[in-house]
VOGU-3710 file (C-alpha; in Angstrom, 3 decimals, decimal comma):
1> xxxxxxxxxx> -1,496/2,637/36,309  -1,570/4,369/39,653  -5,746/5,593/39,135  -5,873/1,867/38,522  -4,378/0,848/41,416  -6,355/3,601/43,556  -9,619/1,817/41,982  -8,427/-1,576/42,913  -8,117/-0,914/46,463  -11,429/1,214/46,830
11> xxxxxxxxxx> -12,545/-2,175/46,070  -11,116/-4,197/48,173  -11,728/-1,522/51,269  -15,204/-2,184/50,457  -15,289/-5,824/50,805  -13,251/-5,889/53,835  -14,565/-2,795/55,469  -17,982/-4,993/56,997  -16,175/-7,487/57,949  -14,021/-5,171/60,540
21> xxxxxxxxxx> -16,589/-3,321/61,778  -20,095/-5,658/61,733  -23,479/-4,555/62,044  -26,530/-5,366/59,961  -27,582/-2,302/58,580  -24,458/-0,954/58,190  -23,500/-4,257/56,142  -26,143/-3,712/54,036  -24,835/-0,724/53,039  -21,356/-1,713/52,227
31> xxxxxxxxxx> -22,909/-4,677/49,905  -24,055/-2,104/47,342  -21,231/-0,303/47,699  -19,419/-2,967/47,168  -21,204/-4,414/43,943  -21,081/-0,902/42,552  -17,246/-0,501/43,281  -17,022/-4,211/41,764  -18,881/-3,465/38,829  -17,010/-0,428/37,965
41> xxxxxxxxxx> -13,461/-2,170/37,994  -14,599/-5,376/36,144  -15,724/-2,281/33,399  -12,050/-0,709/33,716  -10,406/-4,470/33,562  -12,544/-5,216/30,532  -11,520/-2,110/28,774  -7,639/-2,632/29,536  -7,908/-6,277/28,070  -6,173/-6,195/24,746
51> xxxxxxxxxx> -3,899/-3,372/25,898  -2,302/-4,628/29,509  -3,702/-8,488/29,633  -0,833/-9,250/32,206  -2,084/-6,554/34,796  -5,990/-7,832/33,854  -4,623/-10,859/34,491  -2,884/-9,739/37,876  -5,695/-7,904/39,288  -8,170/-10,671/38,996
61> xxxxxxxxxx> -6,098/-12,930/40,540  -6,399/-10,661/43,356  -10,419/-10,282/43,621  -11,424/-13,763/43,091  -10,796/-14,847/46,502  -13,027/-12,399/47,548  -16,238/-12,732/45,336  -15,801/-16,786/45,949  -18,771/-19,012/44,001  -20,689/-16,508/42,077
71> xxxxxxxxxx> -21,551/-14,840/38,881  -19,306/-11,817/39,547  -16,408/-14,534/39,714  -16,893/-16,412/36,691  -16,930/-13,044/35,282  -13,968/-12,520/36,122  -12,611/-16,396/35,208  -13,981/-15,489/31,396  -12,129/-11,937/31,741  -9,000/-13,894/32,647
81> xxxxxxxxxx> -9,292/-16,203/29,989  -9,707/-13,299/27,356  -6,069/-11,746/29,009  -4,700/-15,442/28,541  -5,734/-14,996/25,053  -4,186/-11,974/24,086  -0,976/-13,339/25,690  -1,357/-16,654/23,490  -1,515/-18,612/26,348  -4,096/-20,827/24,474
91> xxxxxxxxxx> -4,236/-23,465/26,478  -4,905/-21,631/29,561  -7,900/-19,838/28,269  -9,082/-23,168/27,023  -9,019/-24,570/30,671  -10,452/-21,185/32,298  -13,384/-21,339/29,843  -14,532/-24,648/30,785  -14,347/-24,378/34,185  -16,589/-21,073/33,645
101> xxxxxxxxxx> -18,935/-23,448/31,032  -19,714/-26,150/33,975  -20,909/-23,073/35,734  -23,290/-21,845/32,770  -24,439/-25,622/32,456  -25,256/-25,651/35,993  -27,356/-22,740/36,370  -28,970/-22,892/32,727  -32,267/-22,241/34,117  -31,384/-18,984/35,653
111> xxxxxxxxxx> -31,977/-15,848/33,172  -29,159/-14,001/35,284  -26,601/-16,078/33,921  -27,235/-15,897/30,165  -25,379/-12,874/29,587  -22,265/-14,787/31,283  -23,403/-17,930/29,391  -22,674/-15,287/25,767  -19,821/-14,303/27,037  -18,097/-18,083/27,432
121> xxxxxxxxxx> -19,134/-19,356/24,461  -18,147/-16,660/22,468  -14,958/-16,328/24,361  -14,726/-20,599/23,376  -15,431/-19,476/20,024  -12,146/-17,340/19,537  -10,157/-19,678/21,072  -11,123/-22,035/18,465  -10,347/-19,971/15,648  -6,982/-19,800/17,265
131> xxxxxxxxxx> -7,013/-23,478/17,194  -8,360/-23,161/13,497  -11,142/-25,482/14,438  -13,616/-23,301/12,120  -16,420/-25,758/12,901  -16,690/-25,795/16,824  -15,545/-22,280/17,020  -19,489/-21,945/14,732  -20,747/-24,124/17,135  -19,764/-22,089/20,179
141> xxxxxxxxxx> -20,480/-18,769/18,264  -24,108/-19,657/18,001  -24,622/-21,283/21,202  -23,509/-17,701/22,024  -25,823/-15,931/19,945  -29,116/-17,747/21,338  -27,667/-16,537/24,959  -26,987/-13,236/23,846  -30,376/-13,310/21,894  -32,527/-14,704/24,769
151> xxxxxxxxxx> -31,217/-12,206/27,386  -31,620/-9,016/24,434  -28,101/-7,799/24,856  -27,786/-5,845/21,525  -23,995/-4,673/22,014  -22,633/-8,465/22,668  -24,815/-9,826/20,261  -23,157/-7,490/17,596  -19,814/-8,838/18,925  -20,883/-12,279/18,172
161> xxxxxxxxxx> -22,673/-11,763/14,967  -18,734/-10,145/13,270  -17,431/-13,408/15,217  -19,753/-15,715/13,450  -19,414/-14,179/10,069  -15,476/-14,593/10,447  -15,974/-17,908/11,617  -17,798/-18,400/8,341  -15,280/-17,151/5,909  -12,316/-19,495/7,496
171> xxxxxxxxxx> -14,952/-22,244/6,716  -15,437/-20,588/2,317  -18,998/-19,924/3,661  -19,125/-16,728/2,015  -23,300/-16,811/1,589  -23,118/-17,229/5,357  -20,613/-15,175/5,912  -22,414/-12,049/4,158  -25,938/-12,940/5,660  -24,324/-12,725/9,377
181> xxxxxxxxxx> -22,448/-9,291/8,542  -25,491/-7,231/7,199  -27,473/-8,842/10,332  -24,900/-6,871/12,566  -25,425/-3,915/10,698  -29,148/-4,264/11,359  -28,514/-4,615/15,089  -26,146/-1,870/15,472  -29,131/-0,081/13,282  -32,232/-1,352/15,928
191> xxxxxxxxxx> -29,858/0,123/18,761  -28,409/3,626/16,942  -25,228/2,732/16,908  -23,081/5,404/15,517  -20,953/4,745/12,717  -17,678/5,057/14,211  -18,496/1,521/16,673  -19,323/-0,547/13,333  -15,772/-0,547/11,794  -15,263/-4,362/12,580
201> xxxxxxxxxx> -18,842/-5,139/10,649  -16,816/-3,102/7,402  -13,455/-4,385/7,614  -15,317/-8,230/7,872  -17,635/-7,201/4,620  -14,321/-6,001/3,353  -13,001/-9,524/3,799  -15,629/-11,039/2,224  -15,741/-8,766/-0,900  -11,818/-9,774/-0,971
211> xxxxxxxxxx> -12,537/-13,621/-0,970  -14,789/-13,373/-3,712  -11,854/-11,067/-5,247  -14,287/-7,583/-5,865  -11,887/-5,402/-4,542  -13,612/-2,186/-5,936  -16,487/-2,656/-3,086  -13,624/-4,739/-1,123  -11,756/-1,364/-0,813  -15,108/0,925/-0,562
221> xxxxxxxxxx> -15,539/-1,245/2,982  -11,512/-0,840/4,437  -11,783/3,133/3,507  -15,280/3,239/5,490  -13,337/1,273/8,664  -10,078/3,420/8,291  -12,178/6,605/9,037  -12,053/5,129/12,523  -8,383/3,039/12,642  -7,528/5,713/15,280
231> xxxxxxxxxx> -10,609/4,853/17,832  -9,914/0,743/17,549  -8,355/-1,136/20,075  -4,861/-2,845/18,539  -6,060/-6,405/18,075  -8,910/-4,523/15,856  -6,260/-2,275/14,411  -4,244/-5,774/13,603  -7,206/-7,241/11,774  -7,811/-4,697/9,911
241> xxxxxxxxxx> -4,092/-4,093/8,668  -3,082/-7,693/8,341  -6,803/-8,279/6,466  -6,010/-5,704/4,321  -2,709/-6,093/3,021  -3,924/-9,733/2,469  -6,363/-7,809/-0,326  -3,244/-6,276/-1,907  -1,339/-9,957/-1,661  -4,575/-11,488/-3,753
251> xxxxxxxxxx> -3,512/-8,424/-6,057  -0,483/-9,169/-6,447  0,548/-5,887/-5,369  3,322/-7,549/-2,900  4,758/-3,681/-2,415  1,389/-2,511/-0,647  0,767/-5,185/1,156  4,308/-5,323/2,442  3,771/-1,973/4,064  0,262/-3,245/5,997
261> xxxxxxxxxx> 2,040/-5,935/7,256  5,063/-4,077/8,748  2,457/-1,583/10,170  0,603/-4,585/11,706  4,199/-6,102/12,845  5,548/-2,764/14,598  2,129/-2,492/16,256  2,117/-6,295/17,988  5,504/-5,659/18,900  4,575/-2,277/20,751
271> xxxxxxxxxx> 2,040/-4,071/22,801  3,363/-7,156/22,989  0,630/-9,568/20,909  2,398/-12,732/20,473  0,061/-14,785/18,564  -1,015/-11,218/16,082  3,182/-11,130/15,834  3,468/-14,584/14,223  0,593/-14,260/12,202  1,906/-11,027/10,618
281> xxxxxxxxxx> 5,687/-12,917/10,120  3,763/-15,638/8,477  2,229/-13,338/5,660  5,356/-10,906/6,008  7,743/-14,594/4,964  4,872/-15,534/2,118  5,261/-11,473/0,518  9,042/-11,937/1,019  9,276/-15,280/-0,990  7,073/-13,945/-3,653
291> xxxxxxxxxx> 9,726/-11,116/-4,031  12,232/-13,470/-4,341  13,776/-12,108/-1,113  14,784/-15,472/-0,143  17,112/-14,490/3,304  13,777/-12,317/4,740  11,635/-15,277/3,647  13,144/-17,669/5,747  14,062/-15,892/8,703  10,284/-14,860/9,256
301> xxxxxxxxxx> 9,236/-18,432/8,513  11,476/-19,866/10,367  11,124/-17,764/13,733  7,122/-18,291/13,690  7,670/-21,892/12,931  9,082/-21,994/15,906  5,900/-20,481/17,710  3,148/-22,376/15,905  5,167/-25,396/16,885  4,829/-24,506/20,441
311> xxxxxxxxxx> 1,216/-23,885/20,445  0,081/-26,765/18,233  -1,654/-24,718/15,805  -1,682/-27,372/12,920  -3,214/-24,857/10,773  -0,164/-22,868/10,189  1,812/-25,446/10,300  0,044/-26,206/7,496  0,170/-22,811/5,773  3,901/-22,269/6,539
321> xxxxxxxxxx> 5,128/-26,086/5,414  3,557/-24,977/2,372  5,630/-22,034/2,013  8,702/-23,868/3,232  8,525/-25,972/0,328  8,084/-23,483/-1,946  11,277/-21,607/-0,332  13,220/-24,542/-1,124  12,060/-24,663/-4,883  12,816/-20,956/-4,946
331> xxxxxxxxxx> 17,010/-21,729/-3,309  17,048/-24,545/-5,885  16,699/-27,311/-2,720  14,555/-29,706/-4,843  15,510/-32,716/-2,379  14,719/-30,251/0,808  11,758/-29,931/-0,828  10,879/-33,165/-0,948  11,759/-34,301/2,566  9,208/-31,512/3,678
341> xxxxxxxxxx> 6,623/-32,368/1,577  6,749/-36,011/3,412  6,832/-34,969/6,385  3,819/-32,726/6,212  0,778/-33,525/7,564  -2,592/-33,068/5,937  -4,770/-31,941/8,390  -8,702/-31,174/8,528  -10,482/-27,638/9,249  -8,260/-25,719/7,001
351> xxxxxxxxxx> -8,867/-22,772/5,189  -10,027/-22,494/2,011  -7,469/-20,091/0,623  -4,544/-21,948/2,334  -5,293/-25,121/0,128  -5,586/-22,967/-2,851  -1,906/-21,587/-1,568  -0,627/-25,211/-0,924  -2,260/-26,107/-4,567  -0,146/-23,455/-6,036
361> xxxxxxxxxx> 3,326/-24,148/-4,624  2,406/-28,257/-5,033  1,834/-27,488/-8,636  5,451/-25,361/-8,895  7,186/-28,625/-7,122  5,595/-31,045/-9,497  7,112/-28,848/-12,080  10,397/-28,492/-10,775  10,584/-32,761/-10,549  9,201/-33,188/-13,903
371> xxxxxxxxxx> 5,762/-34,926/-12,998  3,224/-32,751/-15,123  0,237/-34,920/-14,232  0,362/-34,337/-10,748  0,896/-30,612/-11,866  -2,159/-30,461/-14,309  -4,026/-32,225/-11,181  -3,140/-29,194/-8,282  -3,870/-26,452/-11,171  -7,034/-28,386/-12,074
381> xxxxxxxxxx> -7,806/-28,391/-8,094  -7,329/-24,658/-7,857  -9,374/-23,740/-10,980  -12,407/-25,830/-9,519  -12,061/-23,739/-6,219  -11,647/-20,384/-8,504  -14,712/-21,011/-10,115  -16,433/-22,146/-6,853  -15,690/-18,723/-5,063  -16,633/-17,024/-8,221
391> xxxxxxxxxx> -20,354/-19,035/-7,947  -22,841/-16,780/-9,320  -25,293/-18,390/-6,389  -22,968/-17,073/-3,763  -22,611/-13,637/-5,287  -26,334/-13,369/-5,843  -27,292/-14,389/-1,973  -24,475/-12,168/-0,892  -26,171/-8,920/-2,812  -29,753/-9,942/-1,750
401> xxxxxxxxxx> -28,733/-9,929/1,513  -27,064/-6,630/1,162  -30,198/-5,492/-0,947  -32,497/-7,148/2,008  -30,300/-5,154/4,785  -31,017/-1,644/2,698  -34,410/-2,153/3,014  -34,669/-3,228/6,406  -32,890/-0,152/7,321  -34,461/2,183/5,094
411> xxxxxxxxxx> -37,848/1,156/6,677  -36,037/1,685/10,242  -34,734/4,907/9,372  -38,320/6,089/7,974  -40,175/4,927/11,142  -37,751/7,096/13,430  -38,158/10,134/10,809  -41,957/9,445/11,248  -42,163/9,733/15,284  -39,318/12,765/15,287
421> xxxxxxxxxx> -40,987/14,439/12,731  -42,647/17,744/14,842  -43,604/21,343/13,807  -40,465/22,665/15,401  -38,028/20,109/13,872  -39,219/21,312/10,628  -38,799/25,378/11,112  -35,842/24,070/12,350  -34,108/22,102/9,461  -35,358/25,010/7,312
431> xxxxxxxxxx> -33,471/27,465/9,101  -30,726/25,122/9,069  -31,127/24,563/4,984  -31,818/28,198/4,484  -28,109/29,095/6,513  -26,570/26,179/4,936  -27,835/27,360/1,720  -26,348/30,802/2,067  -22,780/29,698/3,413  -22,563/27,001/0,300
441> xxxxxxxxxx> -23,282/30,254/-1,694  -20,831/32,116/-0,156  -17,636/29,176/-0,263  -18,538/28,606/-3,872  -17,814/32,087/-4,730  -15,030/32,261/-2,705  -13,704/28,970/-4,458  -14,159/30,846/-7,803  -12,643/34,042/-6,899  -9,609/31,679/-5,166
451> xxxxxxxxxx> -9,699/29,727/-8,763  -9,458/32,901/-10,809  -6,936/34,408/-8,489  -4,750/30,798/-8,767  -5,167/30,632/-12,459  -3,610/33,650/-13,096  -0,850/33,275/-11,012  -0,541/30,421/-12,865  -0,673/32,449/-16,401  1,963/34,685/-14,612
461> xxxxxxxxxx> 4,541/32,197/-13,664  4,493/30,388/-17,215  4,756/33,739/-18,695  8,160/34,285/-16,303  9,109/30,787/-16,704  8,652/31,293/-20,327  10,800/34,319/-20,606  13,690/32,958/-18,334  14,152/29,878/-20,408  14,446/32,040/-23,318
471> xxxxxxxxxx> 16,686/34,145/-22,060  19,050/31,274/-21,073  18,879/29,710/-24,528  19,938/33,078/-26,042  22,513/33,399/-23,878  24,266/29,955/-24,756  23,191/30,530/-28,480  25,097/33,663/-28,401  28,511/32,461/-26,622  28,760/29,280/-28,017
481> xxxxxxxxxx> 32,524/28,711/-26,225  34,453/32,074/-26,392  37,507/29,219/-25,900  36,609/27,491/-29,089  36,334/30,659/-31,274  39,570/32,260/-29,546  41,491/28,932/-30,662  40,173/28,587/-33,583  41,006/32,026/-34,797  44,465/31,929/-33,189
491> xxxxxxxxxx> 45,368/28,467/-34,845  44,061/29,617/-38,480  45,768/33,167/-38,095  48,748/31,304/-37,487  48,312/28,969/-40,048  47,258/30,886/-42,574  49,281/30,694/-45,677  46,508/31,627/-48,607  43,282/31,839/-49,865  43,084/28,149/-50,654
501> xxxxxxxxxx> 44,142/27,665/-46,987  41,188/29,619/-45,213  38,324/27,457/-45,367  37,768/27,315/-41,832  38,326/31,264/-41,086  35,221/30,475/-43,691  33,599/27,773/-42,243  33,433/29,658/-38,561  32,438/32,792/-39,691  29,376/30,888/-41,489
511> xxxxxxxxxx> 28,632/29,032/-38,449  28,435/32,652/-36,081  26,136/33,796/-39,068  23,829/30,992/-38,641  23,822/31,009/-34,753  22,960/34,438/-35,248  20,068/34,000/-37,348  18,727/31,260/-35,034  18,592/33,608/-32,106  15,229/34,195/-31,547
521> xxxxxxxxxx> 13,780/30,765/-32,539  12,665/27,806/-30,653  12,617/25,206/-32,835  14,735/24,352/-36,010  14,316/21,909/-38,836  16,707/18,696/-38,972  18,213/19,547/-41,531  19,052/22,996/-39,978  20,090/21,607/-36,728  22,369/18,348/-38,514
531> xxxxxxxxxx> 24,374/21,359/-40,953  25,100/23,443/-37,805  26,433/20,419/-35,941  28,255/19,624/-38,692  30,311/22,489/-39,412  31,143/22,810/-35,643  32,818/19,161/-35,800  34,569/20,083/-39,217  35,954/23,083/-36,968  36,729/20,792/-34,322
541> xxxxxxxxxx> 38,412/18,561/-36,320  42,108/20,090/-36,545  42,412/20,160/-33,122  41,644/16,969/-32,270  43,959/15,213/-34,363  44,383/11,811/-35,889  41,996/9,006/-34,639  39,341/11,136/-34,368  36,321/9,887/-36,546  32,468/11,249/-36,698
551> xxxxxxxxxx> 29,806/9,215/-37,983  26,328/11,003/-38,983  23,653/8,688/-40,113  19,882/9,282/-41,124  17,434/7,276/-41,894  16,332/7,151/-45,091  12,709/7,440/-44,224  12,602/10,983/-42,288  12,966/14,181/-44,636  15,099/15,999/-42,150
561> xxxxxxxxxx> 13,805/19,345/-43,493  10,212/18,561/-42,474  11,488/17,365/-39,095  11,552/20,143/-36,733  13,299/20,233/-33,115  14,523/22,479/-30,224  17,371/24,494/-31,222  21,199/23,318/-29,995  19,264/20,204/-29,317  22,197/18,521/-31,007
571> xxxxxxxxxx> 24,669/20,660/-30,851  25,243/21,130/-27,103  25,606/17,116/-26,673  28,030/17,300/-29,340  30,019/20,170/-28,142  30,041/18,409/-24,405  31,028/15,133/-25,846  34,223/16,824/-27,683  35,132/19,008/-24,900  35,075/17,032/-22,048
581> xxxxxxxxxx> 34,897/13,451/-23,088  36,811/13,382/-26,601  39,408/16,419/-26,162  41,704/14,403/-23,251  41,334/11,021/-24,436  43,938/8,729/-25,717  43,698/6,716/-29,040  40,824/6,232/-31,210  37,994/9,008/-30,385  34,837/8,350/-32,171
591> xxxxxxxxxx> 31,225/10,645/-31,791  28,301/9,280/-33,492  24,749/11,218/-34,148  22,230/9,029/-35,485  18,112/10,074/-36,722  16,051/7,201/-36,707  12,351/6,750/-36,961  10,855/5,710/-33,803  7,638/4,427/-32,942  5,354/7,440/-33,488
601> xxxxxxxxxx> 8,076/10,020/-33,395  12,090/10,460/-34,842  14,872/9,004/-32,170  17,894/11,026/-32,084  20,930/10,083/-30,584  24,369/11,384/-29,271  27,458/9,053/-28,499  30,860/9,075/-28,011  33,341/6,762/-26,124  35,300/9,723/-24,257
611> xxxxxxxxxx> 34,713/7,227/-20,941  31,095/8,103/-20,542  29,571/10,587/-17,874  31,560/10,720/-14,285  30,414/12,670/-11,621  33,514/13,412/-10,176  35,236/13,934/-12,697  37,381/17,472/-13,394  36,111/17,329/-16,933  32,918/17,061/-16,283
621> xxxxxxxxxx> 31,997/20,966/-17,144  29,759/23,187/-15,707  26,336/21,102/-16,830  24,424/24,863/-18,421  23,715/23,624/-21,912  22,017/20,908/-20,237  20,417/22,004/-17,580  18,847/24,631/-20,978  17,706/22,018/-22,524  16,171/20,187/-20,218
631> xxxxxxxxxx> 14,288/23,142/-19,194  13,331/24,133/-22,637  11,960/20,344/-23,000  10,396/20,374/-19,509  8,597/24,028/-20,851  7,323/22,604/-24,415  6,113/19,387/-22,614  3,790/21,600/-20,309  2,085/22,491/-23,626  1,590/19,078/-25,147
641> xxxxxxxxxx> -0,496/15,751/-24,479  2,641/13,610/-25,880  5,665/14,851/-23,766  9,336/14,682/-25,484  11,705/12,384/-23,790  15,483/12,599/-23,427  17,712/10,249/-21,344  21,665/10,146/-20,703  23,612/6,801/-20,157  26,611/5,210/-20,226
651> xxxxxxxxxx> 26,900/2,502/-22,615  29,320/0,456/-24,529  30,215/2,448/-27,647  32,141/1,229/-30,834  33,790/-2,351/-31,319  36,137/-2,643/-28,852  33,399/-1,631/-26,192  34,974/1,410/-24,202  32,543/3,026/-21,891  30,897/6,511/-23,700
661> xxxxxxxxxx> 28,142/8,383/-23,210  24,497/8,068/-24,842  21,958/11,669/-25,269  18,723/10,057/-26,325  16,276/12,212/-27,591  12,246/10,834/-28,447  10,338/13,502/-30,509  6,978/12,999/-30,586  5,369/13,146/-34,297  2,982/16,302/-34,150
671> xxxxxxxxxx> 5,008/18,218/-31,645  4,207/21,368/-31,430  6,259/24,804/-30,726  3,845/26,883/-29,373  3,877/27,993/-25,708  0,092/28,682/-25,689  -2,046/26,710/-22,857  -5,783/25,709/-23,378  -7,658/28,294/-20,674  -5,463/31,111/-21,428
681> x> -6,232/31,824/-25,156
//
């Protein structure tokens, strides 16, 4: 602020300083000093516009006095009416402007004034698209552009080519729309203009590729303008992220566009863009509602209500009514509803896509009240403007023009490659090819060697990874509860009365035989896997007492012997469920295991009601077995297209519903057992 300052009073010194001290050729002197300091600070006021429009507005309050009846200060007047703008002062730039136009009309003749002439019209232009008159805001745009065109001012007639096209898709011109974009790009082509300066022209074809709902090529043009999002100025960085998170609202993808239109909201709150703020809360209310967020919905519709009332823009009035009434469908308000929808006015010069909107919602109220023909009629009214955008005449004028702008810019680019085209340019771009050549060489065998290196590194940690999990698995195979064998062989030792009496001194001693012999496996049948479960619960079973019931069931469709799955895949659930879910619980206990076939795999599940899975609770174990099996499913899954799922929840188990816990296990059909990756055979 303080170099702006310093500039600001430079300028004044100079316009004062002749008057203090006289003398012709002196005075002379201080004039071009004085248009040159002038010059420079209407330059640094018209580059602070959309950022600081009250201190634009402040400092050219200060130099009009001083520039009295001239071109310099209707200048300034149009550069004050572009700060009233950005500060939504509508109706002040409206007055500015014409008192700048009478000027323009007056001095039509003169060829010094067309420039200035551009710049009011276009300037009247915008603030008709405020005032969503589409129609004069074309009419001012190309009164504008034959300015603009007559005087041979390439950079504002770009400026007023993007207006025009916009201007055209408010109006569902999207032929026009499309011819007026590509005829930017050829002007910003005629005058080199680098492609960081022609984001607006992509974010606008963007739009237009949205309306006729391509969003392949729709998105192709937004990722082109984002490139430069950084170098915009924030009522460009506005359009473009309220624009496109209305391409993700056509999408239906309410999530994404949500998060464009909070970036666009924090950004017109940080510099203070009033009218760009209520925009964004009108789409931000709309995304809201269609979430069925109902609270957010109407506190963003209701606060730029509110400002659209005070402005008069009957546009969105229009557009938010709409959603209004759909907001009171949504709460169940059918006679709310219906008060609003009397009160609305229909008004001319609206958009396209907000009658399609209104058609929609007036469609879901005619629903709600039971009258289907007025229904059918707002559905048959949006499928007519469907098919209308989707006009194979407007697509095919759109891509000629596109196809018409290639060529016109291929030609362009061969005529400058024609008169650049010298001996020493050429050994040149040879050298250049010939070093390029040689470094692309040298990356892509450093890419390889990086690749190799990476992929065996790879192989390495798999290998480890590999190993560990096996390890782990051993180590639970092989210790299956020292507890549970301690009291088992405590409680039949003290028991024991006879041979007829020591089936489960039996029973266990078959069970360590058979944990034994699946040591070193990864996978077991079914069959293998359901007897090993089995005789653990039989062992179980004495110590739990009366009430305790286990139910196995199979479907009669899987041969369980074919069937194969991760060892302890059904054990370990079981063992958790007794322990810390069955053991301490009161009454009936129940555990069921059930093998069903799934669709294209066997479903195998794990319940009991032992008051299903609690964090905090002191029974809740240690979590090894599985956090083992997990791994060892997370492993085998690396190695397969169709991964194996498992999932734990608490559900309602048995018939008087007490809370238990659910293992769910999917096996794929065609699983396979074999940690060997394709690429390292």
């Amino acid at each position: 602020m303080e170099s702006r300052n310093t500039i600001l009073f430079v300028c004044m010194f100079f316009l004062l300083f002749p008057i203090l001290f006289g003398g012709c050729g002196f005075r002379k002197s201080a004039e071009s000093q004085e248009a040159a300091s002038l010059d420079r600070l209407v330059l640094e006021l018209e580059d602070c516009t959309s950022k600081e429009p009250e201190w634009v507005c402040s400092s050219v309050d200060s130099l009009l006095p001083s520039v009295k009846d001239s071109i310099l200060y209707y200048r300034l007047v149009v550069l004050k009416a572009k700060s009233k703008l950005f500060l939504a002062e509508l109706d002040s730039s409206d007055a500015l402007l014409r008192e700048a136009e009478v000027f323009c009309v007056r001095h039509a003749s003169d060829e010094s004034a067309n420039r200035l002439c551009a710049r009011v019209f276009n300037m009247r232009g915008n603030v008709y698209g405020r005032f969503a008159v589409y129609d004069s805001a074309v009419w001012a745009f190309e009164k504008a552009f034959g300015y603009a065109s007559r005087e041979g001012a390439s950079g504002p007639l770009l400026n007023i080519c993007v207006n025009l096209a916009d201007a055209y898709v408010r109006r569902g011109r999207y032929d026009l729309c499309s011819y007026w974009y590509n005829y930017a790009l050829s002007v910003a082509d005629s005058i080199d203009l680098p492609d960081e300066e022609r984001f607006p022209v992509y974010y606008g074809l963007a739009q237009v590729n949205m309306e006729l709902r391509d969003f392949a090529l729709c998105d192709y043009y937004y990722e082109r303008a984002a490139r430069y999002y950084d170098k915009m100025e924030p009522y460009e960085q506005h359009i473009y992220l309220n624009n496109r998170g209305n391409s993700y609202y056509y999408r239906q993808d309410y999530g994404e566009a949500l998060k464009y239109f909070r970036r666009s909201l924090a950004l017109t709150e940080a510099h203070n863009m009033e009218f760009e703020r209520n925009l964004t809360m009108v789409n931000l209310g709309e995304v809201f509602m269609l979430q069925d967020r109902t609270d957010s919905a109407a506190y963003y519709l209701h606060r730029c209500h509110r400002f659209f009332s005070s402005v008069n823009n009957a546009s969105a009035l229009y557009y938010i009514d709409t959603q209004l009434i759909e907001l009171a469908l949504k709460q169940g308000d059918i006679g709310r509803a219906k008060r609003m929808l009397r009160l609305t006015k229909n008004t001319d010069n609206i958009e396209p896509n907000m009658i399609r909107i209104r058609n929609r919602y007036l469609e879901h109220y005619f629903e709600a009240t039971g009258d289907y023909r007025n229904a059918y009629k707002y559905q048959n009214l949006n499928w007519n403007m469907d098919d209308s955008i989707r006009n194979e005449r407007v697509k095919m004028r759109a891509a000629e023009l596109a196809l018409k702008y290639k060529r016109d810019s291929t030609l362009m680019k061969q005529e400058l490659f024609i008169k650049q085209k010298e001996n020493e340019v050429l050994e040149l771009r040879q050298w250049i090819w010939l070093i390029v050549g040689i470094v692309s060489l040298l990356a892509v065998a450093a890419a390889a060697g990086i690749l190799y290196r990476k992929r065996l590194r790879e192989k390495e940690l798999w290998t480890q990874q590999t190993a560990i999990t096996s390890l782990r698995l051993e180590n639970i195979r092989n210790r299956i509860s020292p507890h549970f064998i301690f009291n088992v062989l405590n409680r039949e030792a003290s028991q024991h009365k006879g041979d007829s009496e020591s089936r489960n001194l039996l029973e266990l001693a078959r069970m360590l035989r058979r944990n034994l012999e699946l040591t070193d496996k990864m996978a077991v049948s079914l069959a293998d896997e359901l007897d090993f479960v089995n005789t653990y619960v039989r062992l179980e079973e004495a110590s739990l007492g009366e009430g305790f019931e286990f139910r196995l069931s199979v479907d009669e469709k899987i041969r369980a012997d074919e069937v194969m799955i991760p060892a302890m895949l059904l054990q370990i659930p079981a063992e958790n469920a007794i322990k810390h879910g069955l053991r301490m619980k009161e009454g009936k206990r129940l555990l069921h295991i059930s093998v069903e076939k799934g669709d294209g795999g066997v479903v195998l599940c794990v319940r009991d009601n032992g008051g299903g899975y609690r964090v905090g609770s002191a029974n809740h174990g240690t979590g090894t077995g599985m956090k083992v099996i997990t791994q060892t499913i997370q492993l085998l899954n690396f190695y397969n297209s169709r991964p194996m799922a498992m999932k734990i929840n608490n559900v309602p188990v048995g018939d008087d519903g007490n809370m238990g816990c659910e293992v769910r296990y999917v096996v794929p059909s065609g699983y396979s057992y074999t940690l060997k990756k394709r690429g390292y055979e």
